[in-house]
C-alpha positions as CSV (number, residue, x, y, z in Angstrom):
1,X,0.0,0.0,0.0
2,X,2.9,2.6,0.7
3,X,4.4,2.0,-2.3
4,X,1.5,2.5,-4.6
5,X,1.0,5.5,-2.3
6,X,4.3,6.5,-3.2
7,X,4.4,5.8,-6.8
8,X,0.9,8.1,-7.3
9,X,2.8,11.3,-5.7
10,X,6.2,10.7,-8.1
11,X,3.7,10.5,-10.8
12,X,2.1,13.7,-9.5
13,X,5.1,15.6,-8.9
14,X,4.5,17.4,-12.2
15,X,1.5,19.3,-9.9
16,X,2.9,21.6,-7.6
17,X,0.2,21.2,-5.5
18,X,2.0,17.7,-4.7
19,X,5.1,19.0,-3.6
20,X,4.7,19.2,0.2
21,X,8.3,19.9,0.4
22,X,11.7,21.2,-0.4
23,X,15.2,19.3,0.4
24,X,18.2,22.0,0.8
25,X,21.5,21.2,0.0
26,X,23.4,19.3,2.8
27,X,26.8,21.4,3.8
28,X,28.5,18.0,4.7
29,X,27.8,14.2,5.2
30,X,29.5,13.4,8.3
31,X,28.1,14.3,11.8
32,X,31.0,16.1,12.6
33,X,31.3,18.5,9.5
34,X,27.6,19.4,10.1
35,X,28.1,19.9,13.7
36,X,31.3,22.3,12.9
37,X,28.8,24.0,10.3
38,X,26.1,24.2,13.2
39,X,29.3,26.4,14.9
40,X,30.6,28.8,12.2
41,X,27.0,29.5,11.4
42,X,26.0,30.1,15.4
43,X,28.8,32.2,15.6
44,X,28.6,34.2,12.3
45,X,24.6,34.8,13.3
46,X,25.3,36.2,16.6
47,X,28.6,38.0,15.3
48,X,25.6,40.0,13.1
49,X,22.7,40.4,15.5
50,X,25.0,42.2,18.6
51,X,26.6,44.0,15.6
52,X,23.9,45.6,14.4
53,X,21.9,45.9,17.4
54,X,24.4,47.6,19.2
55,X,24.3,50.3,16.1
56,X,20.7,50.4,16.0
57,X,21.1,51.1,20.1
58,X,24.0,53.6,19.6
59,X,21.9,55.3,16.8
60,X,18.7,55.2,18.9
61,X,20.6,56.5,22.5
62,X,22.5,58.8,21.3
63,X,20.9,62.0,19.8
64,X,24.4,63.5,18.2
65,X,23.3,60.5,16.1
66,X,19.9,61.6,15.1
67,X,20.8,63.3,11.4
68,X,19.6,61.3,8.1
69,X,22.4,59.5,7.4
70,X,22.3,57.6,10.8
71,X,18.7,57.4,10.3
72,X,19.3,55.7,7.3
73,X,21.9,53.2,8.9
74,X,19.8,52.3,11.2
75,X,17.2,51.2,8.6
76,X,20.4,49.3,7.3
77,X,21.1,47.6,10.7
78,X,17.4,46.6,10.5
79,X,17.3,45.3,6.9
80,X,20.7,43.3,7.6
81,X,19.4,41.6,11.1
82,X,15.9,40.1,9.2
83,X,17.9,39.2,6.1
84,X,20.0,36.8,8.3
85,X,17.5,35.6,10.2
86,X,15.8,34.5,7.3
87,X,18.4,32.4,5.9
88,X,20.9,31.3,8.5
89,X,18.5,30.2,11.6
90,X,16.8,27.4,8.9
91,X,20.4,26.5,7.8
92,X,21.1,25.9,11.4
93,X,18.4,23.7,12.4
94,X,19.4,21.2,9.3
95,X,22.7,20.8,10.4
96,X,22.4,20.5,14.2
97,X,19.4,17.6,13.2
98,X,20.5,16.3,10.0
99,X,17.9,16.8,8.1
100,X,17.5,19.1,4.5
101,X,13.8,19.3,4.1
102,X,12.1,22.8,4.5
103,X,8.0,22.4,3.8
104,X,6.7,24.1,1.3
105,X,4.7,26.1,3.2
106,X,8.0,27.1,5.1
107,X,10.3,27.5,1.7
108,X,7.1,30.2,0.3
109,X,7.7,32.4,2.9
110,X,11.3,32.4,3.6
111,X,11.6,33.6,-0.5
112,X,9.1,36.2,0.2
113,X,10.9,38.0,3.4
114,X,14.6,37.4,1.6
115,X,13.4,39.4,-1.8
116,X,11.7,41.8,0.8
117,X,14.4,42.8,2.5
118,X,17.3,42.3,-0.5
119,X,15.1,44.5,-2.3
120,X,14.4,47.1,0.3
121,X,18.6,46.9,1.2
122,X,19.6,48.0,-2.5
123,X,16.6,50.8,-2.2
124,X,18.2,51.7,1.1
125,X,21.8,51.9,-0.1
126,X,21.1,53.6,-3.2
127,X,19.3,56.5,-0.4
128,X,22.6,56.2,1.3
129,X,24.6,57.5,-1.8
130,X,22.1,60.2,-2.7
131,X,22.6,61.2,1.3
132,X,26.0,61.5,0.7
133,X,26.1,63.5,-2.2
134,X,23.8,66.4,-0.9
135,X,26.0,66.4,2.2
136,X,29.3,66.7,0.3
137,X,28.2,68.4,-2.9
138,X,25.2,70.4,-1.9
139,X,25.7,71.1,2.1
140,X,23.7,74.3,2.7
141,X,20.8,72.0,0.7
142,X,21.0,69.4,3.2
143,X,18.7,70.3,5.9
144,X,16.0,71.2,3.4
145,X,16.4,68.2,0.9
146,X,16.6,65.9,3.6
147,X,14.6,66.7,6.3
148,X,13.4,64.4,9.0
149,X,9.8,64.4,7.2
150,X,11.4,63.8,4.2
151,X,14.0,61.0,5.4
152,X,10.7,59.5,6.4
153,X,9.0,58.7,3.3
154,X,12.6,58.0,1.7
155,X,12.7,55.0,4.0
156,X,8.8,53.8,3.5
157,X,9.6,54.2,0.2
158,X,12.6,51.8,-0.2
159,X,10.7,49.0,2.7
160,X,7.5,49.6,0.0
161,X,9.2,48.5,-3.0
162,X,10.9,45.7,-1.5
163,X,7.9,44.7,-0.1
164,X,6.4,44.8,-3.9
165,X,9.1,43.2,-5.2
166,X,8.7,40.3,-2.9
167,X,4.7,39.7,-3.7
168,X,5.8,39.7,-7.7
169,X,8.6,37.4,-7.3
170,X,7.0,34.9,-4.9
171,X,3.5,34.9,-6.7
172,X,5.4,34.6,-9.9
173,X,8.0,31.9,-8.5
174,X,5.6,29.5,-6.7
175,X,2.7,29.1,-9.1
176,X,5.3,27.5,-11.4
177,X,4.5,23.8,-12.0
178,X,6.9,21.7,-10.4
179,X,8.5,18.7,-12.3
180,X,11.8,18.1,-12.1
181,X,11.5,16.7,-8.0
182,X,12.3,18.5,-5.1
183,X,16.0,19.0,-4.2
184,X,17.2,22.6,-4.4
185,X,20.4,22.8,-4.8
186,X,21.1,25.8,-2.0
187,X,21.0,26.0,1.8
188,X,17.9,28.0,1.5
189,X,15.0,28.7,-0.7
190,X,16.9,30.9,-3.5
191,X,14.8,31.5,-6.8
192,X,17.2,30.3,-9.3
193,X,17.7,27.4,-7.8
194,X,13.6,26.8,-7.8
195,X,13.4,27.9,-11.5
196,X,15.7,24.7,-12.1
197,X,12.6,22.7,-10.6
198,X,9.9,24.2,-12.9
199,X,8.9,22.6,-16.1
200,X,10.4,23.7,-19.5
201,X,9.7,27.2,-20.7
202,X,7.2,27.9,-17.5
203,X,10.1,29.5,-15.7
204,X,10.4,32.0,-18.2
205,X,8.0,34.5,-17.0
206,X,9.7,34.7,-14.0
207,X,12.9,34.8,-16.0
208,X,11.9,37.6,-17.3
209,X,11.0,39.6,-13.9
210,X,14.2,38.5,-12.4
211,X,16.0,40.6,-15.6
212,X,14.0,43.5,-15.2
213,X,14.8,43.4,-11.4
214,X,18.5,43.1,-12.2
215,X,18.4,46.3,-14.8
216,X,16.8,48.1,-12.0
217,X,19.7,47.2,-9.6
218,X,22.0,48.3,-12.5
219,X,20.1,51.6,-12.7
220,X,20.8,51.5,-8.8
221,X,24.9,51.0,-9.4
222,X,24.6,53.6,-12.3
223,X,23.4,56.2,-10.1
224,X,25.5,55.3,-7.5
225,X,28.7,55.2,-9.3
226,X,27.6,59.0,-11.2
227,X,26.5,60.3,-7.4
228,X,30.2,58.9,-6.3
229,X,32.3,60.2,-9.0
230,X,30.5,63.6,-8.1
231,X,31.3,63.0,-4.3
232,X,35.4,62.2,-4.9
233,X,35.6,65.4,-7.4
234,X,33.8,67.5,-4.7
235,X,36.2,65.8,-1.8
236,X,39.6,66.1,-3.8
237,X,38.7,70.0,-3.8
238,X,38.4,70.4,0.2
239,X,41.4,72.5,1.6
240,X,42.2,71.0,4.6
241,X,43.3,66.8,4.5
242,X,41.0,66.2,7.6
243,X,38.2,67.2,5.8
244,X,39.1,64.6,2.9
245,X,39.1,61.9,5.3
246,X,36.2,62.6,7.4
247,X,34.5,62.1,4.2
248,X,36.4,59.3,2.7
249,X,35.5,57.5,6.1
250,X,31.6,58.1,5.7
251,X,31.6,57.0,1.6
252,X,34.0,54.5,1.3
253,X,32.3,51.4,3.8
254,X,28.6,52.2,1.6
255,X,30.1,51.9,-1.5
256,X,32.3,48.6,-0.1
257,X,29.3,47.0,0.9
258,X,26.9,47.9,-2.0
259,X,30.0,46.8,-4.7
260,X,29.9,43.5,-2.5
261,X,26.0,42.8,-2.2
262,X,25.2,43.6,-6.1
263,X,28.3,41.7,-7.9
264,X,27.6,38.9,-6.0
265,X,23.8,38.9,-6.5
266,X,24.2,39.2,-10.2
267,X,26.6,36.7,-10.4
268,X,23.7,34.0,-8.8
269,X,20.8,35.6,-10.7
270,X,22.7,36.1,-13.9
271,X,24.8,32.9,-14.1
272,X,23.1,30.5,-16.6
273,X,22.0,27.9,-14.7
274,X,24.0,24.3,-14.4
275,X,24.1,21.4,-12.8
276,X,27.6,21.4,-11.5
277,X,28.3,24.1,-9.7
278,X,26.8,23.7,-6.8
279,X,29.4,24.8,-5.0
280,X,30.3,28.0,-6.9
281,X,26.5,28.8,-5.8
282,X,27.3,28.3,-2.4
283,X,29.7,30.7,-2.3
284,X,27.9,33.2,-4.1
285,X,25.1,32.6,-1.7
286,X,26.8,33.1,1.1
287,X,28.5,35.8,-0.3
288,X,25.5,38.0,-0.7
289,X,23.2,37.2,1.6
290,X,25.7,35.7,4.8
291,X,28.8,38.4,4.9
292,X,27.4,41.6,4.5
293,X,25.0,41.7,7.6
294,X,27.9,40.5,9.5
295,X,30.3,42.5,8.4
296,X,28.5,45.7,7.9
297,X,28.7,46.7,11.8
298,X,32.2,46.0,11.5
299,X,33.0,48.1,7.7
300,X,30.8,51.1,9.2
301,X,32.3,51.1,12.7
302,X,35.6,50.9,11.9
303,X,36.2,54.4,9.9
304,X,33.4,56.3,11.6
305,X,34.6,58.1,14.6
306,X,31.3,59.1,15.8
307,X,29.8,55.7,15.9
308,X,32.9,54.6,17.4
309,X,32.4,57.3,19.9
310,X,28.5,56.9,20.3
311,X,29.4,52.8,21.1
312,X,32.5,53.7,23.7
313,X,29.8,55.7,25.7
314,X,27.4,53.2,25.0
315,X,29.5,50.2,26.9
316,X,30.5,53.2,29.5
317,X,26.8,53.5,30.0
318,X,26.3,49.5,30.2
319,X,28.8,48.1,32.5
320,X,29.7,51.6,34.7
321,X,26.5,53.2,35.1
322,X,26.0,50.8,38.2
């Protein structure tokens, strides 16, 4: 009886309404490469969430802080925390059980908040630059271009289209007939690695969305780049070599992080898709959706002396207040 029962739901894999779930791709066999994995990735995850929470608590606490392009790294700080909780936690779980299966009821939503907030991050840095480039090229504009009313919608709008982007990718992505099994080749539910699932020319629709998504994040780098070449001419100009690095220290780390996050997303959204190179994926994966909440805290903190500042008083506050 089982096997009849499971001969009827290969045969109806073609329906996707007959995929119940997803299996991940395993990060090792043995129990105690998974258990190492289980480790780096406990440690990574926490490495990000006390990074950017103790930004977002810096930002918050200290009002010397409270000027739009704070505001807008706290946004950041928020974006970078749910984007690794969406991935890594799930990644987690799989290797401290040994397991790779993620239902699909599970797998819909973990697509929808990782577009969400990828979406709403390239929004958010492309903000950043513009923020930078009224404060360097246009100062005396600055308080009326960027107000905090103003910094406001900025920020609803880059969460808003993120959030759009995420309904049109998932809706598009998951009514996709299914016939090519269930084992996607990532360590979470990635939409290339989906599209390899879907039956021949069905994923072409979404193909299509995913290419206009990508020019969009090219208009993004193209703005970025023009609003930076702008910034460096304005910044070669200043007088006094403190001045140049004060604002070197604020441009660089944005533009570090946003050349990090894009090449590596267009290389896994863009790269034709195969079936061996599973491993290059990996590392694309976890190049762009892993390392840059984690080490974002670290790129910003580093070269800004009033963060740096706003933190010291911070732990001052924490462990001699009492």
């Amino acid at each position: 009886m089982d096997g009849r029962r499971h001969g009827d739901r290969e045969r109806q894999m073609p329906n996707i309404s007959s995929v119940s779930e997803f299996l991940l791709l395993a990060f090792a066999d043995t129990r105690e490469l998974q258990l190492l994995h289980f480790a780096l990735f406990l440690g990574i995850y926490l490495a990000a969430l006390l990074g950017n929470g103790l930004i977002l608590t810096a930002v918050a606490c200290d009002y010397h802080l409270h000027t739009p392009m704070y505001f807008f790294l706290l946004n950041l700080a928020l974006l970078d925390m749910g984007c690794i909780s969406t991935t890594l936690p799930k990644a987690m779980a799989n290797c401290l059980w040994d397991t790779r299966a993620i239902s699909y009821k599970g797998c819909a939503p973990q697509v929808f908040f990782f577009v969400f907030l990828i979406g709403a991050e390239y929004s958010l840095l492309t903000v950043m630059a513009y923020d930078r480039y009224v404060a360097i090229c246009k100062p005396l504009h600055y308080g009326s271009l960027l107000g905090r009313r103003a910094c406001a919608q900025i920020a609803a709008a880059a969460w808003g289209s993120g959030f759009l982007y995420a309904v049109l990718h998932t809706a598009n992505t998951f009514s996709l007939p299914l016939c090519q099994g269930n084992a996607v080749d990532q360590f979470f539910c990635e939409i290339p690695q989906i599209l390899k699932l879907s039956c021949s020319d069905a994923y072409l629709r979404e193909v299509g969305v995913l290419i206009v998504s990508l020019c969009l994040a090219f208009a993004c780098f193209v703005f970025i780049s023009f609003s930076y070449v702008q910034i460096f001419r304005a910044v070669l100009k200043m007088p006094s070599e403190q001045g140049q690095h004060k604002a070197f220290s604020t441009c660089l780390p944005h533009l570090a992080i946003f050349s990090l996050t894009l090449s590596t997303a267009m290389v896994a959204y863009l790269k034709p898709p195969s079936n061996f190179s599973s491993s290059l994926d990996l590392v694309v994966a976890v190049l762009y959706s892993v390392v840059p909440p984690a080490v974002n805290p670290l790129i910003y903190s580093m070269r800004n002396q009033e963060l740096k500042d706003a933190l010291w008083k911070l732990f001052g506050y924490m462990f001699f207040q009492h």
